[in-house]
VOPAGU-2260 file (C-alpha; in pm, 1 decimal, decimal comma):
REM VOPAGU-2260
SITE   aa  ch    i         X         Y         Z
SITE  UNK   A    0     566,1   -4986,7    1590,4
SITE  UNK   A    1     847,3   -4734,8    1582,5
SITE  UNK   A    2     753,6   -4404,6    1704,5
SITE  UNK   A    3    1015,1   -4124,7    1622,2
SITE  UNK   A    4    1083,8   -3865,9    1921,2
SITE  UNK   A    5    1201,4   -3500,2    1811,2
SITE  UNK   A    6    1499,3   -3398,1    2013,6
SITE  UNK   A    7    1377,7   -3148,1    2303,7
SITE  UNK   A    8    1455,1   -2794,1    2212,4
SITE  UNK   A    9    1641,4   -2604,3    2446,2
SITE  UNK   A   10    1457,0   -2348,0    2680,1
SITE  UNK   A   11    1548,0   -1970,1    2520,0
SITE  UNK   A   12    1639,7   -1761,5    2822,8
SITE  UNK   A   13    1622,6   -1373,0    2755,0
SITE  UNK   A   14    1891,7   -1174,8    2606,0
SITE  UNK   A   15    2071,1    -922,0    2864,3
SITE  UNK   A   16    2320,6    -688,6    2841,2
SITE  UNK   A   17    2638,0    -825,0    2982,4
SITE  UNK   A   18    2734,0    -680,9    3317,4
SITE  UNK   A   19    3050,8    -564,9    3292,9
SITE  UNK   A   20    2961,2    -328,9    3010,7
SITE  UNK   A   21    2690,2    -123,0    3247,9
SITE  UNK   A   22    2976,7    -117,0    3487,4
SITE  UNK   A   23    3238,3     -21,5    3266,8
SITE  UNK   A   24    2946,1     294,4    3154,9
SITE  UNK   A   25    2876,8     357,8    3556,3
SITE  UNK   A   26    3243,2     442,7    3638,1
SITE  UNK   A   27    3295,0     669,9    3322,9
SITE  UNK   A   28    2978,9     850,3    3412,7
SITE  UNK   A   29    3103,5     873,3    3799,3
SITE  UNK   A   30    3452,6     985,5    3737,6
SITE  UNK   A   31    3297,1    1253,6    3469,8
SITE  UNK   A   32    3052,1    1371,8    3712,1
SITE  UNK   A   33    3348,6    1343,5    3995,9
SITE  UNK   A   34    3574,4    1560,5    3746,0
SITE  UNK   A   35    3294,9    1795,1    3671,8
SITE  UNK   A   36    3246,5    1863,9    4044,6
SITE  UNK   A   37    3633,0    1878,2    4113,5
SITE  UNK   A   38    3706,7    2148,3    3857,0
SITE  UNK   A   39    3364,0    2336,0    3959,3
SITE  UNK   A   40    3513,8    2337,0    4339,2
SITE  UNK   A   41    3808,2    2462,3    4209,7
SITE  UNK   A   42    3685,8    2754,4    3994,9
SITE  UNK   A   43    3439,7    2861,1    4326,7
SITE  UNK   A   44    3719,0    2901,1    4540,7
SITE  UNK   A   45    3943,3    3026,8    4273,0
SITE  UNK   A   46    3673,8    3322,9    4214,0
SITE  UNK   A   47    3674,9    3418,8    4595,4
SITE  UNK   A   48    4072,3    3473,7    4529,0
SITE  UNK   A   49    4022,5    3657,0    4239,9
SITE  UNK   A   50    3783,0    3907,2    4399,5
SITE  UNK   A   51    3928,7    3954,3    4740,9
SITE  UNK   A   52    4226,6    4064,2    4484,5
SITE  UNK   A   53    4010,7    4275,4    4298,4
SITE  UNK   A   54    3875,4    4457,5    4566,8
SITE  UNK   A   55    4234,8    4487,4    4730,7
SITE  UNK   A   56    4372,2    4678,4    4371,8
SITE  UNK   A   57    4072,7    4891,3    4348,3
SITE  UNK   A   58    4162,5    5008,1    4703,4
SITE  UNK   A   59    4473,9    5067,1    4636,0
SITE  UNK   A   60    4437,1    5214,7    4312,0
SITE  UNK   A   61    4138,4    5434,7    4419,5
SITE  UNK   A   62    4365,6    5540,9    4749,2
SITE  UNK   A   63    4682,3    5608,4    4550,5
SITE  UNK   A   64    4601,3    6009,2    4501,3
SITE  UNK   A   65    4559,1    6089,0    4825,6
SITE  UNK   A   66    4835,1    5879,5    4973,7
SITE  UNK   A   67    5078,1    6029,8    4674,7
SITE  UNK   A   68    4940,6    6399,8    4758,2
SITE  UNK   A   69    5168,4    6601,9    5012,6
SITE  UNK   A   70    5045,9    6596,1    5347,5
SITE  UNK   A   71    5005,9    6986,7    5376,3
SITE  UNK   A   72    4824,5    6984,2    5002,1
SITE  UNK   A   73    4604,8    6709,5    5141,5
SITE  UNK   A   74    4451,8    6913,5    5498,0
SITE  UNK   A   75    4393,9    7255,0    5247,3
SITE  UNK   A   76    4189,7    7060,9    4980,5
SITE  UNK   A   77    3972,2    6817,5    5202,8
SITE  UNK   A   78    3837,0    7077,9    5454,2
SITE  UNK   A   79    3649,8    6802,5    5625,5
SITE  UNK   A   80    4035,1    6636,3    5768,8
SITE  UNK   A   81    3989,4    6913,6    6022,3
SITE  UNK   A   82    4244,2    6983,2    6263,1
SITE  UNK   A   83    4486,7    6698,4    6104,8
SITE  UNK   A   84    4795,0    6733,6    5965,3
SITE  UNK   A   85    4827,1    6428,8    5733,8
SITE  UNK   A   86    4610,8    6108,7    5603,6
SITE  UNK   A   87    4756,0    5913,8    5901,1
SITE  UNK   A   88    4665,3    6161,7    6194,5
SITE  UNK   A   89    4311,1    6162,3    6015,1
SITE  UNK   A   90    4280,3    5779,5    5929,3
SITE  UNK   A   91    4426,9    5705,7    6307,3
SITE  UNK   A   92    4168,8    5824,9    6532,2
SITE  UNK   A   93    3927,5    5628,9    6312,6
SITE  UNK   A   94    4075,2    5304,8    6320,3
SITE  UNK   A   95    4042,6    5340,5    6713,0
SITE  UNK   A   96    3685,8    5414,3    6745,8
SITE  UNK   A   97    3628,8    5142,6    6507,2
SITE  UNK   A   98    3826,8    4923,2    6695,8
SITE  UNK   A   99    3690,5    4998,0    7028,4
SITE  UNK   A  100    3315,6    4998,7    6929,7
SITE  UNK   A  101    3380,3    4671,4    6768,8
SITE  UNK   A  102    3543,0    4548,2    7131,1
SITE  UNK   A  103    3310,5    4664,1    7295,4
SITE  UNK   A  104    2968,2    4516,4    7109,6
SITE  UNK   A  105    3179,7    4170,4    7100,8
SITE  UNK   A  106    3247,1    4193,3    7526,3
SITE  UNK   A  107    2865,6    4276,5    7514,6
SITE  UNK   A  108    2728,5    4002,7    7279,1
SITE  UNK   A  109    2931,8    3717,3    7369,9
SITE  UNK   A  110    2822,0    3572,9    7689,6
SITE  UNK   A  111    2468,0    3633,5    7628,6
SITE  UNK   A  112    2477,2    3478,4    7310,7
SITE  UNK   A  113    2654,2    3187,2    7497,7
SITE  UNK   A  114    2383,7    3187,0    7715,9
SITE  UNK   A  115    2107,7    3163,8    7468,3
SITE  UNK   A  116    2307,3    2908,3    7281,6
SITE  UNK   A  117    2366,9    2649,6    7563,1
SITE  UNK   A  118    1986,5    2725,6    7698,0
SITE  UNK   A  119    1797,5    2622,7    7365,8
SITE  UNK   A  120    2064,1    2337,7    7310,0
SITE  UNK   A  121    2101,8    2187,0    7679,5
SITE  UNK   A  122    1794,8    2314,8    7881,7
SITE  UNK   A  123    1502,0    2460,1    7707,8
SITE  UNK   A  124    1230,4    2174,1    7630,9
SITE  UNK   A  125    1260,1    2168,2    7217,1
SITE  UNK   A  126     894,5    2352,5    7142,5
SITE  UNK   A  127    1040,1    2643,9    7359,1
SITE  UNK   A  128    1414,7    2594,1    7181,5
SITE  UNK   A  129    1292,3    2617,7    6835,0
SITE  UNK   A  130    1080,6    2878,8    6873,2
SITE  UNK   A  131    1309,5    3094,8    7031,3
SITE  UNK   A  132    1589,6    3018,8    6775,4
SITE  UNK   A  133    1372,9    3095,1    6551,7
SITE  UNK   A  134    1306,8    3464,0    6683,6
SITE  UNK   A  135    1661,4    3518,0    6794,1
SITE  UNK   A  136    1745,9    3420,2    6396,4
SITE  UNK   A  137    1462,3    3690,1    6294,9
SITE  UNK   A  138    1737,6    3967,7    6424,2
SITE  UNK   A  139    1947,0    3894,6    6148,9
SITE  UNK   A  140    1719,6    3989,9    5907,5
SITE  UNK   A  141    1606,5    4331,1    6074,3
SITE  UNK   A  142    1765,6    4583,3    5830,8
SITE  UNK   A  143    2071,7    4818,0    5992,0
SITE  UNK   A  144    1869,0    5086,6    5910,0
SITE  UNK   A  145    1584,5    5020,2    6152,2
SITE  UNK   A  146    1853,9    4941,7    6427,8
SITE  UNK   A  147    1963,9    5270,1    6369,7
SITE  UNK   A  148    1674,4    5454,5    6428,4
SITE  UNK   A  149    1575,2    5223,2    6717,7
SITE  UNK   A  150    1875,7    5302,4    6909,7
SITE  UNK   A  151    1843,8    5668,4    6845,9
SITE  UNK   A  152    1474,1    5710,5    6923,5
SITE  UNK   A  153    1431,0    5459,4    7181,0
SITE  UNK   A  154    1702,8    5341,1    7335,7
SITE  UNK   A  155    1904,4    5624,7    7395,1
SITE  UNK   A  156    1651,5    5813,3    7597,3
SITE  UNK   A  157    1657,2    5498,4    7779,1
SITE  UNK   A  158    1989,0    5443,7    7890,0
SITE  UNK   A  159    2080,2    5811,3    7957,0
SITE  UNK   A  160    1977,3    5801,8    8338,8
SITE  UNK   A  161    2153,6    5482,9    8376,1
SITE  UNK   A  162    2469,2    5644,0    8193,0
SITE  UNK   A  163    2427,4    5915,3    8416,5
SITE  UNK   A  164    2433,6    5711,6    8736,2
SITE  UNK   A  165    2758,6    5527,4    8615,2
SITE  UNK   A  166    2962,8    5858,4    8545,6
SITE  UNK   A  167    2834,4    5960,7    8944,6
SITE  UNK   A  168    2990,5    5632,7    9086,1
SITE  UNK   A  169    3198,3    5488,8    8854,4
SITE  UNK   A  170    3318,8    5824,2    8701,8
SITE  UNK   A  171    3659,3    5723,0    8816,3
SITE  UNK   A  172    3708,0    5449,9    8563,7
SITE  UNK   A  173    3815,8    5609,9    8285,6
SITE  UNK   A  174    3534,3    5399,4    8025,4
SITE  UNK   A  175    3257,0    5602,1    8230,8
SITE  UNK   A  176    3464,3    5952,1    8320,6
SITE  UNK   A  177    3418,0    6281,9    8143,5
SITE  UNK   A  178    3069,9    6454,2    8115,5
SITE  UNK   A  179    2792,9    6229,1    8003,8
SITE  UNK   A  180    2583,0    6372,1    7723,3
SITE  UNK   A  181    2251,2    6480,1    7762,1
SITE  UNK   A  182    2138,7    6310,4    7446,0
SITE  UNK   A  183    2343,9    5971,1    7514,1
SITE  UNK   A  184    2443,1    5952,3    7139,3
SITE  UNK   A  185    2749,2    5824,7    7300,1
SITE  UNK   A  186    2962,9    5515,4    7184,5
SITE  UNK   A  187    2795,7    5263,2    7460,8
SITE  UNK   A  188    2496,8    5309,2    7323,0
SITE  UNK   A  189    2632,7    5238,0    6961,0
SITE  UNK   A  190    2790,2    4923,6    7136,9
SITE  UNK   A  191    2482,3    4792,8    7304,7
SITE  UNK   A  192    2300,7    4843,3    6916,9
SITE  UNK   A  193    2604,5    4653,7    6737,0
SITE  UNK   A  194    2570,0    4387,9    7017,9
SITE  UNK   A  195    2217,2    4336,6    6942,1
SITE  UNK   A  196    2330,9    4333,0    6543,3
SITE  UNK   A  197    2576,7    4045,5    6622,6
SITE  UNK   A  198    2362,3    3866,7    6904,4
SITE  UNK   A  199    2222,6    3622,6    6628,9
SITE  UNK   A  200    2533,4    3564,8    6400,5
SITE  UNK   A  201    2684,7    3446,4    6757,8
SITE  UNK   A  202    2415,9    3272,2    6879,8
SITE  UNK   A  203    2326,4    3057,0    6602,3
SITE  UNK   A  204    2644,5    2934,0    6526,8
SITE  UNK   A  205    2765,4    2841,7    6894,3
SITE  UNK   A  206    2434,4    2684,0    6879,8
SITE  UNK   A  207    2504,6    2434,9    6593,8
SITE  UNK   A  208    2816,2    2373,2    6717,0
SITE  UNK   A  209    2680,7    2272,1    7107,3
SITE  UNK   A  210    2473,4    2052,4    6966,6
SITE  UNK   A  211    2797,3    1847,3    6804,3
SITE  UNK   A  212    2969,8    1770,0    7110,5
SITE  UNK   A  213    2898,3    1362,7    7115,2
SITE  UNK   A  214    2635,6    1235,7    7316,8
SITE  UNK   A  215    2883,5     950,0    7429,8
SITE  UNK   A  216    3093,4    1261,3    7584,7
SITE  UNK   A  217    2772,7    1422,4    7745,3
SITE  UNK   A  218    2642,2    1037,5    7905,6
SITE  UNK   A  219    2952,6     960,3    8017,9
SITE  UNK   A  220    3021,1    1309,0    8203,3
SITE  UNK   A  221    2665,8    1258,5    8382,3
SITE  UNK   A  222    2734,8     901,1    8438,7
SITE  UNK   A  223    2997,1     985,8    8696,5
SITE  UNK   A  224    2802,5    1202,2    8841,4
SITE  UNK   A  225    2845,5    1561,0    8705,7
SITE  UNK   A  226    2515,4    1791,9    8729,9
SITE  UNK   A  227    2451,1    1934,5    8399,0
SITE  UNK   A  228    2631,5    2238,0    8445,4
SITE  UNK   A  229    2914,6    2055,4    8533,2
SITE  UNK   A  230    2861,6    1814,9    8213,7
SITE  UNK   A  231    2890,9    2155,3    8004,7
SITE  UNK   A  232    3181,4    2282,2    8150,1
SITE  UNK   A  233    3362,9    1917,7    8111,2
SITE  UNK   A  234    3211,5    1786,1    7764,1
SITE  UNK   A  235    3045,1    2114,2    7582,8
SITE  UNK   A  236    3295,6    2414,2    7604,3
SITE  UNK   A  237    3589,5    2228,0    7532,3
SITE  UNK   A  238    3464,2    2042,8    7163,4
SITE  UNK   A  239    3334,6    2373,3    7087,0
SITE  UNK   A  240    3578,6    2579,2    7183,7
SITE  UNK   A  241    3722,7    2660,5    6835,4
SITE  UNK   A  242    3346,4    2692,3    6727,2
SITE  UNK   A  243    3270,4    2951,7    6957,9
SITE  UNK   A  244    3611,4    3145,6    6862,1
SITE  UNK   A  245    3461,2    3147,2    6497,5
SITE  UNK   A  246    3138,5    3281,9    6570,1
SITE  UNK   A  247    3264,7    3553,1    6782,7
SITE  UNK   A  248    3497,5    3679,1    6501,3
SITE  UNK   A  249    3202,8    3662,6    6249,1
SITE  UNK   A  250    3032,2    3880,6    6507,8
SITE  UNK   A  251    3328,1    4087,8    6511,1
SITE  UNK   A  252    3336,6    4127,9    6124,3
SITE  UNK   A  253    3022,7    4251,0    6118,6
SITE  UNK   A  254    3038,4    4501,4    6420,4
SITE  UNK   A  255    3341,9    4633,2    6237,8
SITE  UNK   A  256    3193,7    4737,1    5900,3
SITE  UNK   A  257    2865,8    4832,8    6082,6
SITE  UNK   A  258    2749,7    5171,2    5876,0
SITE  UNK   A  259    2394,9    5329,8    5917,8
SITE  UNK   A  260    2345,5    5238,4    6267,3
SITE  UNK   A  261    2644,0    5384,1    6401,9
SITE  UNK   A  262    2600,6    5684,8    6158,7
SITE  UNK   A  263    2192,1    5731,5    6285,1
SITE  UNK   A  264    2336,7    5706,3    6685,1
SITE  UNK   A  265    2674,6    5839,3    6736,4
SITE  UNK   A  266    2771,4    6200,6    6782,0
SITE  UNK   A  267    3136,7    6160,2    6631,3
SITE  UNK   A  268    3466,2    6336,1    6704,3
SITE  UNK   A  269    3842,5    6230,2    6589,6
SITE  UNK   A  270    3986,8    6170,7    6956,3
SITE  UNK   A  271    4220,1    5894,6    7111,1
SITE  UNK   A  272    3914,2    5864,5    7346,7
SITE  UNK   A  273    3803,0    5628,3    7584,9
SITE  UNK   A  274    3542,8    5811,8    7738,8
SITE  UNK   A  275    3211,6    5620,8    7658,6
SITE  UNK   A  276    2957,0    5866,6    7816,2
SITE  UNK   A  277    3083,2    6141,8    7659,7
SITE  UNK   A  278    3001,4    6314,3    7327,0
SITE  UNK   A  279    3218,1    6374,6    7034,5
SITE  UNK   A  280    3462,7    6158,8    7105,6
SITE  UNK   A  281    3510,6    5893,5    6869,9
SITE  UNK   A  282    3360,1    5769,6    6501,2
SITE  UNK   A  283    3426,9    5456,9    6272,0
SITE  UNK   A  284    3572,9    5465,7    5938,8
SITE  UNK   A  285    3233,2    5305,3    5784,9
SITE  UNK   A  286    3050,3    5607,1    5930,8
SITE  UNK   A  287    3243,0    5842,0    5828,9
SITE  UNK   A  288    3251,5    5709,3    5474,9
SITE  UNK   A  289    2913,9    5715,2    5480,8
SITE  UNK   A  290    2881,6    6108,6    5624,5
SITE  UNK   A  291    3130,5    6244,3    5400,3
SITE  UNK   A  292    3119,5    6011,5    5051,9
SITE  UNK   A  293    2795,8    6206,3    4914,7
SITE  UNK   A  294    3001,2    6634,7    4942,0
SITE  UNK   A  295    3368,0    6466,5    4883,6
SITE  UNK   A  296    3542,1    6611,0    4583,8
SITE  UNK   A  297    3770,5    6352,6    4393,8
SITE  UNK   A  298    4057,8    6395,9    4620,8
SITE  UNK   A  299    3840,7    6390,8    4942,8
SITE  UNK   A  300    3684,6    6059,6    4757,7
SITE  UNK   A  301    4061,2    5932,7    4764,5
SITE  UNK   A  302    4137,2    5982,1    5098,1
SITE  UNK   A  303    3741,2    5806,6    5217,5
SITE  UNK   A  304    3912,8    5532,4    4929,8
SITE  UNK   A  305    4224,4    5540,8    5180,6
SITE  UNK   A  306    4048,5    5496,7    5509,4
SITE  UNK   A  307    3866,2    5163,4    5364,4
SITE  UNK   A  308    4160,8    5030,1    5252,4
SITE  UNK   A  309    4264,0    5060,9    5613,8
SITE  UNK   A  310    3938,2    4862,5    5730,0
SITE  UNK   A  311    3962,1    4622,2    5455,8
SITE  UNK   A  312    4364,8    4561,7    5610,6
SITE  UNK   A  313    4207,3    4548,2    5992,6
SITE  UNK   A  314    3932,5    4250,3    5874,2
SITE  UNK   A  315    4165,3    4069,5    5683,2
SITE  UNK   A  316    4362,1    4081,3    5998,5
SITE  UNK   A  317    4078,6    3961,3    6231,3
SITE  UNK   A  318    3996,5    3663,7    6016,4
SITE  UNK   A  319    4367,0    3559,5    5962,0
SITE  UNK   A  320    4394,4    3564,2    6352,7
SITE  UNK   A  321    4036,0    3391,6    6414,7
SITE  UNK   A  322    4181,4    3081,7    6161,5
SITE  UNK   A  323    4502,6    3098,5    6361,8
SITE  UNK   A  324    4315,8    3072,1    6718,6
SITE  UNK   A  325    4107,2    2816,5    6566,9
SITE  UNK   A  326    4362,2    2614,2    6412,5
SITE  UNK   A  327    4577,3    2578,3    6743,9
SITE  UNK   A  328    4308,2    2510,0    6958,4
SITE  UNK   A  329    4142,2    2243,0    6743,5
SITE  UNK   A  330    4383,6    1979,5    6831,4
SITE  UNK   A  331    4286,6    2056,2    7208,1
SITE  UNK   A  332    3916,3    2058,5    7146,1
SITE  UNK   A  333    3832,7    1740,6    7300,7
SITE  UNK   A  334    3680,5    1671,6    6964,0
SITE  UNK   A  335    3935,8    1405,6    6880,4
């Protein structure tokens, strides 16, 4: 008895896509998106050129009239130029009292931000470091405004006896000669307030960039027996040397276009002046902006046009010398 066998039917395995196709669709979708984020890139820092060269032509263009206008014209229609006998004897005394209040907030800020830095990186247990990062960041946010009337109300009733006891025995050094005002609405005091304004700007980015150096660096330094100071000195400073140039010129950028602070504090006067202590002696060009802008008439408005034009030049100046310092030291870091 024959019995007949069907064949066996062959076991149906799912249909799926083939591979290379959802490849092929991957890398389209990746270069797109890779394009798309190229030309974006692009565009953003394309649009920082654009306005840095729109604000440099509307400086220019908004300075022209007074820089055109005859010097002796110039003095009889702006009665505020005072004793000055031309745009550049006005603009000059400015530029140095922004200068030197600048200098001397940076000299101020520096090392303590340092200090601050390397403690909540290096020493401070990391409850303690956060916290106080933390409040040392809230500064930033503390509006110029409130500085300003801090430094006038408080601080500056303050410091006046110890300004006084400089000018008695260091009155010889010409930063703390002349006669110390009675009010001490002085430029130290506007220095110790912009050196408070920069502390955190400072601080928080020599932080980050302590806490970069390599730990191999830092183990190795204490391996052959450095003490932790010594560690720093060998391993931390040098990798962030560059870093620490940075976030002293960002400190410096803001002390330089500082406004209502130094406006609220400062008694101002247009002198070559290093006398600290002393009243009406020196102002900033962002001050004076601000004190003059709002009774100007359109040609004084030209010549407060001219004087930020001359700020806008010294910043530009800064930062083009911060990214050289940075860019010749970086090779001697100790990064690499």
């Amino acid at each position: 008895m024959t019995s007949t066998q069907s064949p066996p039917t062959p076991t149906q395995s799912p249909t799926l896509a083939p591979a290379p196709v959802r490849r092929r669709r991957t890398r389209v979708v990746d270069r797109g998106a890779s394009r798309l984020f190229r030309w974006t890139a692009t565009a953003a820092g394309a649009l920082i050129l654009l306005v840095l060269v729109a604000v440099a032509a509307f400086l220019v263009l908004r300075a022209w009239p007074a820089l055109a206008t005859p010097a002796a014209e110039l003095t009889e229609k702006v009665s505020w130029m005072g004793d000055a006998t031309s745009l550049l004897d006005f603009v000059g005394p400015l530029i140095f009292g922004t200068i030197l209040a600048a200098a001397l907030a940076l000299v101020i800020a520096t090392p303590i931000a340092l200090g601050i830095a390397l403690f909540t990186s290096h020493y401070a247990p990391r409850r303690l470091a956060s916290g106080l990062g933390y409040l040392v960041d809230l500064l930033a946010a503390i509006p110029s405004v409130v500085y300003g009337l801090w430094g006038g109300l408080v601080l500056a009733p303050m410091v006046k006896p110890i300004w006084a006891w400089l000018n008695e025995y260091l009155g010889f050094i010409p930063l703390f000669g002349g006669t110390v005002s009675p009010t001490a609405r002085v430029l130290m005091t506007v220095g110790i307030v912009l050196a408070v304004m920069i502390l955190p700007i400072i601080t928080a980015v020599s932080r980050e960039v302590f806490l970069q150096t390599p730990r191999l660096h830092e183990e190795a330094a204490l391996a052959l027996g450095a003490t932790r100071w010594e560690m720093i000195r060998v391993a931390v400073l040098p990798f962030a040397r560059s870093g620490i140039v940075s976030a002293a010129m960002l400190g410096l950028g803001r002390a330089l276009g500082e406004t209502m602070a130094v406006l609220m504090i400062l008694s101002p006067g247009f002198l070559y002046s290093f006398h600290l202590l002393e009243a009406g002696q020196q102002q900033t060009i962002a001050a004076n902006i601000a004190a003059q802008f709002p009774e100007a008439n359109p040609l004084g408005v030209s010549a407060l046009i001219a004087t930020g034009l001359a700020l806008f030049v010294i910043t530009l100046i800064v930062n083009m010398a911060a990214r050289a310092i940075v860019a010749r030291r970086k090779d001697f870091s100790g990064a690499n």
